[in-house]
SERO-880411 format. One record per residue (C-alpha): residue in three letters; chain; x, y, z. Coordinates in nm, 2 decimals. Example, Ala and Ser with C-alpha at 12.3 -4.5 7.8 and 13.67 -1.06 7.14 Angstrom:
@type: Ala; mol: A; east: 1.23; north: -0.45; up: 0.78
@type: Ser; mol: A; east: 1.37; north: -0.11; up: 0.71
This chain:
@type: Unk; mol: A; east: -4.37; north: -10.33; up: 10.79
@type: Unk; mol: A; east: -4.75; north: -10.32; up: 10.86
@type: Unk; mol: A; east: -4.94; north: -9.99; up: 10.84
@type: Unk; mol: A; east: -5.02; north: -10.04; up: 11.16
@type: Unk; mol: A; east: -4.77; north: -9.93; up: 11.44
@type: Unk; mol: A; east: -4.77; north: -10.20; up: 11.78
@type: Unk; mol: A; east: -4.64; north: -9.93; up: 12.03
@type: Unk; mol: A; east: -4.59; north: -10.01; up: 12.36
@type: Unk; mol: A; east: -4.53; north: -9.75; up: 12.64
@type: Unk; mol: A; east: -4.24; north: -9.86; up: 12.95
@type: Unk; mol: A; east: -4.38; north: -9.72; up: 13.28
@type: Unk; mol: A; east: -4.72; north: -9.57; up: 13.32
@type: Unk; mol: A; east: -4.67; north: -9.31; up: 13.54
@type: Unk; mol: A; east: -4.79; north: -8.91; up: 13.46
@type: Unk; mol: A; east: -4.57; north: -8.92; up: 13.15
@type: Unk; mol: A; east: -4.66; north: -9.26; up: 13.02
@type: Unk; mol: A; east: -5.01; north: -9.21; up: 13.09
@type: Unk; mol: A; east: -5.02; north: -8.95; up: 12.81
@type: Unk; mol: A; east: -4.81; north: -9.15; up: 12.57
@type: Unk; mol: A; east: -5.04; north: -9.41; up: 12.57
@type: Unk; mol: A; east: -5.35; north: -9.18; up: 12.56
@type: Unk; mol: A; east: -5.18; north: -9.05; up: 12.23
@type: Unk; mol: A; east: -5.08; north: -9.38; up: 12.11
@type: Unk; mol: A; east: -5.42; north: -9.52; up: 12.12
@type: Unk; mol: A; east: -5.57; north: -9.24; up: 11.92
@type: Unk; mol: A; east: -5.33; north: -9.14; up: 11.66
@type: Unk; mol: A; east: -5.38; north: -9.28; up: 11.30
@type: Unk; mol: A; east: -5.16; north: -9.54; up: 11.16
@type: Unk; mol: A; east: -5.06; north: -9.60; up: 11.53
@type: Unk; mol: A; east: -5.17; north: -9.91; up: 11.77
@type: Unk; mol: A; east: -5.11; north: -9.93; up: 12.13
@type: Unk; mol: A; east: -5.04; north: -10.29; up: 12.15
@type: Unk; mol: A; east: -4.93; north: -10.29; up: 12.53
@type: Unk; mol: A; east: -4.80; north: -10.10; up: 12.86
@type: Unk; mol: A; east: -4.52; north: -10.23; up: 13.12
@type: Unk; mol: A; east: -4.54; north: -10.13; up: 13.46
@type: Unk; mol: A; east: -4.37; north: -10.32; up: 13.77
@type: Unk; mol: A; east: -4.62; north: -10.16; up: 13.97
@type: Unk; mol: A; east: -4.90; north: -10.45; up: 13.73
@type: Unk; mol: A; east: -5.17; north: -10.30; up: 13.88
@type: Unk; mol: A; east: -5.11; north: -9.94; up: 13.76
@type: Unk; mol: A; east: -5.03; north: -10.09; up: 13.45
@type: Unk; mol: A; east: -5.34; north: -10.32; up: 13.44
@type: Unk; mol: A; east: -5.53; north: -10.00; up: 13.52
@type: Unk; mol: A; east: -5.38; north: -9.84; up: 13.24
@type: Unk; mol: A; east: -5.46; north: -10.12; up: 12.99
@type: Unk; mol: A; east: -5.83; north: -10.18; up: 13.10
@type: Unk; mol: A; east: -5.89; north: -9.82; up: 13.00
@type: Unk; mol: A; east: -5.72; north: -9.87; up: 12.58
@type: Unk; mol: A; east: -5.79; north: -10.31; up: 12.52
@type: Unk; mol: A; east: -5.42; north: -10.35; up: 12.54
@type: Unk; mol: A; east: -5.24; north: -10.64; up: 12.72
@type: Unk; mol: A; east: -5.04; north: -10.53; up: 13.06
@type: Unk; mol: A; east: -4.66; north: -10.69; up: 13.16
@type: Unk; mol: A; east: -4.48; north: -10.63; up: 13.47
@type: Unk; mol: A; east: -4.13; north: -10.58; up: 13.31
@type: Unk; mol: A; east: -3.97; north: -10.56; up: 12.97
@type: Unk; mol: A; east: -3.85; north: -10.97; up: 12.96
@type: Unk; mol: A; east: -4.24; north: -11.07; up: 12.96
@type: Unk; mol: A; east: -4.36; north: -10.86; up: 12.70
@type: Unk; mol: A; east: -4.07; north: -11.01; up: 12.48
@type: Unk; mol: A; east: -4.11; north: -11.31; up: 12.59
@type: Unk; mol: A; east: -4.51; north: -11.31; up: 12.53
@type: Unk; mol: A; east: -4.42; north: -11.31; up: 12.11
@type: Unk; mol: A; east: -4.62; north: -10.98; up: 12.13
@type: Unk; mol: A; east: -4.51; north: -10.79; up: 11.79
@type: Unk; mol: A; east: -4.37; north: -10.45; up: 11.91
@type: Unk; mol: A; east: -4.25; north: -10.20; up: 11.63
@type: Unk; mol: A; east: -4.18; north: -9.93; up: 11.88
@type: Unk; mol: A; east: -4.17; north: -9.83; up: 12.19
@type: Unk; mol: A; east: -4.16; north: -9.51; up: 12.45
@type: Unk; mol: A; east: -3.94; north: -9.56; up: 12.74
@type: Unk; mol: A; east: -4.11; north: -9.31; up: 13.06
@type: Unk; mol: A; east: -3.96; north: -9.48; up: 13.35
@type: Unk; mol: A; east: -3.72; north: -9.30; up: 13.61
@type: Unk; mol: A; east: -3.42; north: -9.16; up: 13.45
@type: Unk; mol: A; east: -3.18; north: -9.44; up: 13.63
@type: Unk; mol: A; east: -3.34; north: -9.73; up: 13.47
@type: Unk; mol: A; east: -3.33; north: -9.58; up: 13.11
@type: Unk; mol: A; east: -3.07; north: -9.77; up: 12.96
@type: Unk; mol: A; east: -3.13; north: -10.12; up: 13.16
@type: Unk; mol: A; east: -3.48; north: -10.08; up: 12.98
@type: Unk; mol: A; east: -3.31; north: -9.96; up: 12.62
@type: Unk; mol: A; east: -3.05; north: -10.23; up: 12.65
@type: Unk; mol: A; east: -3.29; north: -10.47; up: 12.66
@type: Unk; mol: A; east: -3.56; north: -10.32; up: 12.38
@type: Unk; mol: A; east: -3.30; north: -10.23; up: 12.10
@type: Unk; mol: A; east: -3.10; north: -10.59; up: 12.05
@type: Unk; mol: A; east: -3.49; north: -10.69; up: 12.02
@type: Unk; mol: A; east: -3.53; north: -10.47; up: 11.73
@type: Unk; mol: A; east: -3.76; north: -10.20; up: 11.85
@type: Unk; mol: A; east: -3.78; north: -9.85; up: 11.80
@type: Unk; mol: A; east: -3.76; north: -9.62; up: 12.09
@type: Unk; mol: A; east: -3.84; north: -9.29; up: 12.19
@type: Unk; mol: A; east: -3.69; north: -9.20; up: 12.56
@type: Unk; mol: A; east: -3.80; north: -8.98; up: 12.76
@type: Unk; mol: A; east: -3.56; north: -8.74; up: 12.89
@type: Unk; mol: A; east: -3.31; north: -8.62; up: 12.98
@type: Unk; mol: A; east: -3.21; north: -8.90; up: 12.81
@type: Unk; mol: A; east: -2.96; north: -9.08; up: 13.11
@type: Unk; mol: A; east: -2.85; north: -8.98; up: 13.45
@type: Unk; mol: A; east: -2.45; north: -8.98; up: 13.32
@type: Unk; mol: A; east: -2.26; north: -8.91; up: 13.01
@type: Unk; mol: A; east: -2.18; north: -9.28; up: 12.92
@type: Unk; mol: A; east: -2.54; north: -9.41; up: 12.97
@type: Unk; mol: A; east: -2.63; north: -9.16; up: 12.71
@type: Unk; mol: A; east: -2.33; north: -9.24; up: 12.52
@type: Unk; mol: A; east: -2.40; north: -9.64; up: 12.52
@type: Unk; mol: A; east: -2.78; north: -9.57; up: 12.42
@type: Unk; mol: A; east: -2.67; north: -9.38; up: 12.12
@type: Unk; mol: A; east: -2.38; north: -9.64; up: 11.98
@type: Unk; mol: A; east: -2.69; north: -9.94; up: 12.08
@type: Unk; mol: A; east: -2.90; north: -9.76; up: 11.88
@type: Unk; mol: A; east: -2.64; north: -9.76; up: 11.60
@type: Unk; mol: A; east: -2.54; north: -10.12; up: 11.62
@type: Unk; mol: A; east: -2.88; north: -10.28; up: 11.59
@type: Unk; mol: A; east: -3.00; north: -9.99; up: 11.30
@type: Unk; mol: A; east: -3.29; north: -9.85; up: 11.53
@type: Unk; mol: A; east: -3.44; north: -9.48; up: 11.59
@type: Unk; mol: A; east: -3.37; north: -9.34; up: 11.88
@type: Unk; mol: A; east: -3.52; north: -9.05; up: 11.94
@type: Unk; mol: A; east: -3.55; north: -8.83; up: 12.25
@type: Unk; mol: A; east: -3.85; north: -8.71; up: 12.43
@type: Unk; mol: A; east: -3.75; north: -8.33; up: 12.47
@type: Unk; mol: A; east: -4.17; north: -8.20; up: 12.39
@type: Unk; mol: A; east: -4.07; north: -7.88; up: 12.41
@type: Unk; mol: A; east: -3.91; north: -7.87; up: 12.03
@type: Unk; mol: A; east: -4.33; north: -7.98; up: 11.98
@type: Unk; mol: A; east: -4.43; north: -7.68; up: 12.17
@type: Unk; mol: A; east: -4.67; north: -7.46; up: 11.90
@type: Unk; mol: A; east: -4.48; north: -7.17; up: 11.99
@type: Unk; mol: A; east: -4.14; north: -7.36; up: 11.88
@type: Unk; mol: A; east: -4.24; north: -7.51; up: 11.58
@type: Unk; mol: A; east: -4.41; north: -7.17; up: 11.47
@type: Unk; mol: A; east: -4.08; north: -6.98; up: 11.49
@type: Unk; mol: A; east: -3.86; north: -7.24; up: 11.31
@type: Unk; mol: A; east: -3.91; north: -7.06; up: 11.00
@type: Unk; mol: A; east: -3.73; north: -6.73; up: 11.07
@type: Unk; mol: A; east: -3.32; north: -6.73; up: 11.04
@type: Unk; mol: A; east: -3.24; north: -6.72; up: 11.37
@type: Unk; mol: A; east: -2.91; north: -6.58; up: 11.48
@type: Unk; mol: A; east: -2.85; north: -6.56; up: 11.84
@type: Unk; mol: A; east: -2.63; north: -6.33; up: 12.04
@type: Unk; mol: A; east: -2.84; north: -6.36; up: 12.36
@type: Unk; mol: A; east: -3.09; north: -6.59; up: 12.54
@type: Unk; mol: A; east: -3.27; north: -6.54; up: 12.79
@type: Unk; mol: A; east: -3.51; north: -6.84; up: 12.98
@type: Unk; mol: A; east: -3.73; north: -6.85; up: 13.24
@type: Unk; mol: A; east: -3.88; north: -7.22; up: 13.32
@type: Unk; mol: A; east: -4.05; north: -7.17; up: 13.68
@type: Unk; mol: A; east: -4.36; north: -7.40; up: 13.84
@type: Unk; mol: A; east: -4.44; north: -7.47; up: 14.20
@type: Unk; mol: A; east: -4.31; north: -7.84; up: 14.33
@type: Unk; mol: A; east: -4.49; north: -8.11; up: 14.21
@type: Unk; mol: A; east: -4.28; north: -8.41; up: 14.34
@type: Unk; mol: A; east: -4.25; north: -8.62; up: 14.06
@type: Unk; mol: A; east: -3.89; north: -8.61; up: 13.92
@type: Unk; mol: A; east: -3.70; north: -8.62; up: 14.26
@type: Unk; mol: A; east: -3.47; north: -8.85; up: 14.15
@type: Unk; mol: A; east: -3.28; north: -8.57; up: 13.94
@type: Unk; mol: A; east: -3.25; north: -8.22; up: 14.00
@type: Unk; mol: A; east: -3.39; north: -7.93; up: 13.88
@type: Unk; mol: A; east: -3.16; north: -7.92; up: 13.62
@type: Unk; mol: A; east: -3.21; north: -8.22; up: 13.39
@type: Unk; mol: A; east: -3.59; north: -8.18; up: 13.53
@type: Unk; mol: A; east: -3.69; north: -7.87; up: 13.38
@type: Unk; mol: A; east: -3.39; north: -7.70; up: 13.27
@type: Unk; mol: A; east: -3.27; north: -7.96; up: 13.00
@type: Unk; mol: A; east: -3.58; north: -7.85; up: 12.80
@type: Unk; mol: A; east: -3.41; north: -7.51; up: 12.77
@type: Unk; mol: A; east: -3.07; north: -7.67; up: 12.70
@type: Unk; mol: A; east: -3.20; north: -7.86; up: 12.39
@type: Unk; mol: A; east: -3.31; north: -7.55; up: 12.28
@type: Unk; mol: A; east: -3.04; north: -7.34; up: 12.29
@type: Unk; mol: A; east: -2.78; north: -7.60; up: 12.17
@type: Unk; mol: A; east: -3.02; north: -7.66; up: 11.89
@type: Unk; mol: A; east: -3.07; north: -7.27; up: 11.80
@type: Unk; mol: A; east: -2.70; north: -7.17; up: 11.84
@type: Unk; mol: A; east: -2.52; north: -7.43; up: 11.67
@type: Unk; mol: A; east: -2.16; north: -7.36; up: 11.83
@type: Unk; mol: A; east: -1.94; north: -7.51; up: 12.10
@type: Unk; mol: A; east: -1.93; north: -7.41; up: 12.47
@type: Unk; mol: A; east: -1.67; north: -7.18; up: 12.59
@type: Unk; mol: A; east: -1.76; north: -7.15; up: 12.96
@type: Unk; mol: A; east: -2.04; north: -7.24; up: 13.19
@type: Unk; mol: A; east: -2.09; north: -7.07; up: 13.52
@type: Unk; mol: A; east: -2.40; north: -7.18; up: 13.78
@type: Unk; mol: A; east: -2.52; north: -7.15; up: 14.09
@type: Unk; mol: A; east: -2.83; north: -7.35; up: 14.27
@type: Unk; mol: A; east: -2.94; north: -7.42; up: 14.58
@type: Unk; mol: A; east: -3.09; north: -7.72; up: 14.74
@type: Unk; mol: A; east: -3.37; north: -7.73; up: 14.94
@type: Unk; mol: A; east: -3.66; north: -8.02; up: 14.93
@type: Unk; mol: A; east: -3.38; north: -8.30; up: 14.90
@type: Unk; mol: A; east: -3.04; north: -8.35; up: 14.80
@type: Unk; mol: A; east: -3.06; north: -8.22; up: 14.46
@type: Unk; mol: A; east: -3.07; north: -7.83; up: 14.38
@type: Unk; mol: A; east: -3.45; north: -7.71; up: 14.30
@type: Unk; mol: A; east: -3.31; north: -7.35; up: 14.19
@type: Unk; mol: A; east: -3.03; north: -7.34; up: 13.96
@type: Unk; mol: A; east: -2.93; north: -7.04; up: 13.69
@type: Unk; mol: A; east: -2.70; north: -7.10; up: 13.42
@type: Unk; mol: A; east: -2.44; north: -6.88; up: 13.24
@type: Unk; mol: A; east: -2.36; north: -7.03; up: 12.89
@type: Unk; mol: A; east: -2.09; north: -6.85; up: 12.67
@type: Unk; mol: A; east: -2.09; north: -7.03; up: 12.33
@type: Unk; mol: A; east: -1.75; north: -6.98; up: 12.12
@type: Unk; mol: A; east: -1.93; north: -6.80; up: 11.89
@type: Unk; mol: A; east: -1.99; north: -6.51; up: 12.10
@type: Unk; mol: A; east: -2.35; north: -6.63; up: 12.18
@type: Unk; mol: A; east: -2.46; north: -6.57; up: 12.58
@type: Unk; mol: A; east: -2.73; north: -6.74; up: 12.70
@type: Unk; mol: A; east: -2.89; north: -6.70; up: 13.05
@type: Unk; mol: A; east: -3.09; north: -6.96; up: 13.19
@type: Unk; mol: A; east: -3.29; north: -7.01; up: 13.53
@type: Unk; mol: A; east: -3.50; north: -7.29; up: 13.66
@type: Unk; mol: A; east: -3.70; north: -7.37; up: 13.93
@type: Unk; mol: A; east: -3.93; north: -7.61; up: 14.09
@type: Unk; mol: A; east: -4.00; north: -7.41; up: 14.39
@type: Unk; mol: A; east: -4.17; north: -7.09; up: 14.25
@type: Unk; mol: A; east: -4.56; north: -7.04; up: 14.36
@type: Unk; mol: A; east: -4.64; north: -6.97; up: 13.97
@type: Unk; mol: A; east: -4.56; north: -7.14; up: 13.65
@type: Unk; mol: A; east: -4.36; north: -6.95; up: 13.37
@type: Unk; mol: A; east: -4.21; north: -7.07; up: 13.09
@type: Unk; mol: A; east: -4.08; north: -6.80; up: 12.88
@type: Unk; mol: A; east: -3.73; north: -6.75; up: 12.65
@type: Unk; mol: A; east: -3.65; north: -6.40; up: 12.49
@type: Unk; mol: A; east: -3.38; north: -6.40; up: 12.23
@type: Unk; mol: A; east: -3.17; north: -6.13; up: 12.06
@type: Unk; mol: A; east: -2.99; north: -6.13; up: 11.74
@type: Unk; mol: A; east: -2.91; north: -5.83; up: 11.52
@type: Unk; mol: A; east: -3.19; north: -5.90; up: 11.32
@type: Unk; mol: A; east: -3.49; north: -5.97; up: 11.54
@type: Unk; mol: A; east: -3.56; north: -5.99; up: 11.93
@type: Unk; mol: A; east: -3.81; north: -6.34; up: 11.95
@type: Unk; mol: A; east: -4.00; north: -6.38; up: 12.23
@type: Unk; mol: A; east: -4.18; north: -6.69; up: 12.30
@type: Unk; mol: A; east: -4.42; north: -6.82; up: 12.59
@type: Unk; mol: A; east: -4.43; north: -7.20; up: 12.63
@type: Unk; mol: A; east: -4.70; north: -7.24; up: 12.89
@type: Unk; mol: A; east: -4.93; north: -7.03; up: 12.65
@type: Unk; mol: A; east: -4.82; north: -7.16; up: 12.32
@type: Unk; mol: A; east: -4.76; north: -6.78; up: 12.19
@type: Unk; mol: A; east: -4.53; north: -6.59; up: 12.11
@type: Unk; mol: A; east: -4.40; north: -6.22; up: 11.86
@type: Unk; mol: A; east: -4.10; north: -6.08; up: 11.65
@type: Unk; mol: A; east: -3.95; north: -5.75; up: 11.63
@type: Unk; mol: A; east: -3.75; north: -5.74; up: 11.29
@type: Unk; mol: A; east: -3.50; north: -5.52; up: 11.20
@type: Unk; mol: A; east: -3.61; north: -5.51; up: 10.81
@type: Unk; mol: A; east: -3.99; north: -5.44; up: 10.94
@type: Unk; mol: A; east: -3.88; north: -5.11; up: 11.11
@type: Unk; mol: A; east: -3.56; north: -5.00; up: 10.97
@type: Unk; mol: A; east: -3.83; north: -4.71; up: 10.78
@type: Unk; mol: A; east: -3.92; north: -4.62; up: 11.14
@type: Unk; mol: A; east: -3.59; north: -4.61; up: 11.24
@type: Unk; mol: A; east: -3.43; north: -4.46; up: 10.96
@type: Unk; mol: A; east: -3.70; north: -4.16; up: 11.02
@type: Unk; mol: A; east: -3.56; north: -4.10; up: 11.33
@type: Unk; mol: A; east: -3.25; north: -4.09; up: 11.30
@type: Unk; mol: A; east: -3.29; north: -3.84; up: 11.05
@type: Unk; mol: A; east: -3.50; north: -3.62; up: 11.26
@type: Unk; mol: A; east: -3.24; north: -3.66; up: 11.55
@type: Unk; mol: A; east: -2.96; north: -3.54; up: 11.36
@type: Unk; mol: A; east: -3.16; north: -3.26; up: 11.16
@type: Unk; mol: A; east: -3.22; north: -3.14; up: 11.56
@type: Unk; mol: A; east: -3.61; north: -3.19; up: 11.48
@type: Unk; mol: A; east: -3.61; north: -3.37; up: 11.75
@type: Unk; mol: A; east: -3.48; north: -3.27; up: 12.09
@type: Unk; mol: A; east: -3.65; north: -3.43; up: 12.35
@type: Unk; mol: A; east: -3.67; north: -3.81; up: 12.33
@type: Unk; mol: A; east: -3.95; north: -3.83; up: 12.52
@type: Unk; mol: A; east: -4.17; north: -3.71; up: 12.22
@type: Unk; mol: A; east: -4.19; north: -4.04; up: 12.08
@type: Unk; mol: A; east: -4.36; north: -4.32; up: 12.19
@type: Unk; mol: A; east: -4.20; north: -4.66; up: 12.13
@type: Unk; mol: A; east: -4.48; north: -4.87; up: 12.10
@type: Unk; mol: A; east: -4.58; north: -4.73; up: 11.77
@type: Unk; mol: A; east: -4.31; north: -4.65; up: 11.61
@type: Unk; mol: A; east: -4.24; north: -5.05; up: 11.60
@type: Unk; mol: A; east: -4.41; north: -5.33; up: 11.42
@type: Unk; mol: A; east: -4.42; north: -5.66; up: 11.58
@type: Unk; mol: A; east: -4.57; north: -5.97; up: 11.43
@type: Unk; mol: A; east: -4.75; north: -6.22; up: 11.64
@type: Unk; mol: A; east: -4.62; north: -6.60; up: 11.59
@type: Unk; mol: A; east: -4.86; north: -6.77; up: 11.37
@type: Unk; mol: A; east: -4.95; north: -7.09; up: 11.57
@type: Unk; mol: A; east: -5.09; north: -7.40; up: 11.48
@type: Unk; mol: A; east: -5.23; north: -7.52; up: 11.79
@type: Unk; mol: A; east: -5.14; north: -7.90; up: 11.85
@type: Unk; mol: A; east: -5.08; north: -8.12; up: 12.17
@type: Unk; mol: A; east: -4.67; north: -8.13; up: 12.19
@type: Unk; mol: A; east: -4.65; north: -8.52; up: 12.29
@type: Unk; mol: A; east: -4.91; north: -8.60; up: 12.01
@type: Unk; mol: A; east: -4.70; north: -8.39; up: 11.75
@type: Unk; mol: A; east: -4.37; north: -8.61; up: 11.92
@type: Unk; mol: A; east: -4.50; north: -8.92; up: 11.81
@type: Unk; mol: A; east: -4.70; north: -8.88; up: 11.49
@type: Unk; mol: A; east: -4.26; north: -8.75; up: 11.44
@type: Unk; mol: A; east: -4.14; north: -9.05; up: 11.61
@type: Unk; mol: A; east: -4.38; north: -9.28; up: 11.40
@type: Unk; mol: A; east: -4.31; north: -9.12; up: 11.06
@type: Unk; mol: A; east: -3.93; north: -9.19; up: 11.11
@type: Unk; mol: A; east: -4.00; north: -9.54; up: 11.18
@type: Unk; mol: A; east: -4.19; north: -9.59; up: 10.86
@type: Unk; mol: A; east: -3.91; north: -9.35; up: 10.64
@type: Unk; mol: A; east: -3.62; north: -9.50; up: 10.80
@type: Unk; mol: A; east: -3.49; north: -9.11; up: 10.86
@type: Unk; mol: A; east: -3.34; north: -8.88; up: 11.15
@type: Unk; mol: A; east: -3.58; north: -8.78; up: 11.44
@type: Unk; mol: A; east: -3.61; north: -8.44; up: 11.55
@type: Unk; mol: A; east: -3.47; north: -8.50; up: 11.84
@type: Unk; mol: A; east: -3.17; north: -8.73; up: 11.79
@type: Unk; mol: A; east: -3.02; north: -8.97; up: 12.06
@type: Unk; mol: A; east: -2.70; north: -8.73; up: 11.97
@type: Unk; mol: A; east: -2.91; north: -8.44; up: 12.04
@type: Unk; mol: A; east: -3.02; north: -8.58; up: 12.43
@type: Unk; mol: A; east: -2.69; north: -8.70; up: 12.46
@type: Unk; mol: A; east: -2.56; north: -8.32; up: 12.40
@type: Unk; mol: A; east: -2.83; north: -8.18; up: 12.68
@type: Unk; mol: A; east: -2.72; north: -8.41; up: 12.90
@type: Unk; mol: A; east: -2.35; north: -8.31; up: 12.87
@type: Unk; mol: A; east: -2.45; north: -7.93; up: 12.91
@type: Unk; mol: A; east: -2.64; north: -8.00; up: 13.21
@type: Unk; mol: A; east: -2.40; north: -8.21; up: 13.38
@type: Unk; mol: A; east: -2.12; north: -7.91; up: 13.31
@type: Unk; mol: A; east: -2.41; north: -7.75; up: 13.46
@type: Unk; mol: A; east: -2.45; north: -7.90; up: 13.78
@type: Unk; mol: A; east: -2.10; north: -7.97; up: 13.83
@type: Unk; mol: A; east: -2.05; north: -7.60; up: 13.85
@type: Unk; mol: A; east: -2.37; north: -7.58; up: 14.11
@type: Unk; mol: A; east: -2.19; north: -7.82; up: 14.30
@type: Unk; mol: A; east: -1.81; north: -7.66; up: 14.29
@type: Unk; mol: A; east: -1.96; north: -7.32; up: 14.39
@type: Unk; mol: A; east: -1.87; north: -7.19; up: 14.71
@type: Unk; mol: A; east: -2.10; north: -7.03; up: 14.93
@type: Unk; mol: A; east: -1.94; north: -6.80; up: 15.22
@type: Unk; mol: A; east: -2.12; north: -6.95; up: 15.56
@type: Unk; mol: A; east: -2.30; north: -7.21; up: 15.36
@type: Unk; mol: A; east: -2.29; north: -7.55; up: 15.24
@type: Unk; mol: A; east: -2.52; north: -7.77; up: 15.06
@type: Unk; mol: A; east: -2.46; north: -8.12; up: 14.88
């Protein structure tokens, strides 16, 4: 393999568009071509890095172009048509997600990927997020999750719900963090722009005792992207949108605490109100190295291509969020509303 990465980016839309900005500038990295049916977006697109332009996936093979990877940003539908075809070829390809609209597309993408030897990896950014990557280094042990993912409408992704929209980020996450099967899944969400739900909370109950609360939505008149998380040991809470985030640990205050407990029961202290909480804990800000989340994705993507080893973000890993948020919208749509109905 040449030290030089030809990447070509599938569908130059807002999510494309910043795949190929990050392609063109990242070292050990080429961006050899973009694919567009709409050729004059995707002509646009090329006059701004030298690359060529193709209107669909047949004429950049066809062309003899050398392609060692590629990212797939076209609507969700046309994920696997576009993979089916890039894969047998022997490209690399990083989708973005969710990864299919359906179970079995996922499920077909993954085996593909198998058969033919190639990475597959999964375009959930979030796991790039600063604020993620900085947190990886604590032992985290879940008992309850808490996520907020809010932003006003901005039409892009109508062809899905809000769900595998916005909430799938959060479903990565949490699969990833608790490492246990699902017990039960309870939602409700409401449709209102189209025929999809643009509000939608989830109640996830992991086997191993975990709870997680989740609530998305596309209609809000402010952006938020927050997830608090408790565990016996530490309460985490992180902010997306700002790339920040602090712990409270347990072994930090258990001085603090071990002080008062012993003044409570010596009857030293009788009114609770003397204390103030604030400083009788210690928090610790996240230390965060401050990095564009696609860019970090595929300077990832690219180093598995070169070491032959697992993504971050694993076709089995997209293939789990997409599972969880299908459980998750089936429930949406089995709810039953007195006096209403949508769907």
């Amino acid at each position: 393999m040449s030290s030089i990465l030809n990447a070509v980016v599938v569908g130059v839309g807002r999510m494309g568009q910043h795949h190929a900005r990050n392609y063109a500038k990242i070292e050990g990295s080429k961006l050899a071509a973009v694919v567009d049916f709409n050729l004059e977006a995707a002509e646009k697109v090329a006059a701004s890095y030298g690359c060529k332009a193709f209107k669909t996936v047949e004429d950049l093979l066809a062309s003899g172009l050398k392609v060692d990877c590629a990212t797939v940003a076209v609507p969700t539908v046309h994920h696997r048509g576009v993979a089916e075809k890039l894969i047998p070829a022997g490209v690399d390809v990083l989708i973005e997600k969710p990864l299919g609209p359906s179970v079995a597309d996922c499920q077909a993408m993954v085996d593909l990927a198998k058969k033919h030897g190639r990475i597959l990896q999964v375009g959930h950014t979030e796991r790039f997020n600063p604020a993620t990557v900085a947190f990886k280094k604590y032992e985290v042990h879940p008992k309850f999750i808490e996520v907020h993912r809010i932003s006003p409408m901005t039409f892009r992704s109508v062809d899905v719900g809000v769900v595998l929209d916005m909430m799938i980020h959060d479903l990565d996450i949490v699969n990833h963090l608790v490492k246990s099967p699902i017990a039960e899944v309870r939602a409700v969400g409401v449709a209102v722009i189209g025929k999809f739900e643009d509000i939608a909370n989830a109640r996830l109950t992991f086997r191993n005792g975990c709870v997680a609360n989740l609530t998305a939505s596309r209609l809000a008149l402010r952006t938020e992207r927050r997830m608090r998380l408790f565990s016996p040991d530490m309460y985490l809470s992180v902010d997306y949108q700002k790339k920040a985030g602090s712990i409270i640990t347990k072994t930090a205050n258990e001085e603090q605490l071990s002080h008062v407990r012993e003044e409570l029961a010596g009857g030293r202290i009788t009114d609770l109100q003397q204390l103030d909480y604030t400083k009788l804990v210690k928090y610790e800000d996240l230390k965060i190295v401050d990095a564009e989340p696609v860019k970090a994705e595929l300077e990832s993507f690219q180093q598995c291509i070169r070491t032959r080893g697992a993504p971050e973000v694993s076709g089995e890993d997209g293939l789990a969020a997409v599972d969880l948020a299908i459980r998750v919208t089936t429930c949406i749509a089995e709810h039953k509303w007195d006096g209403f109905t949508q769907f």
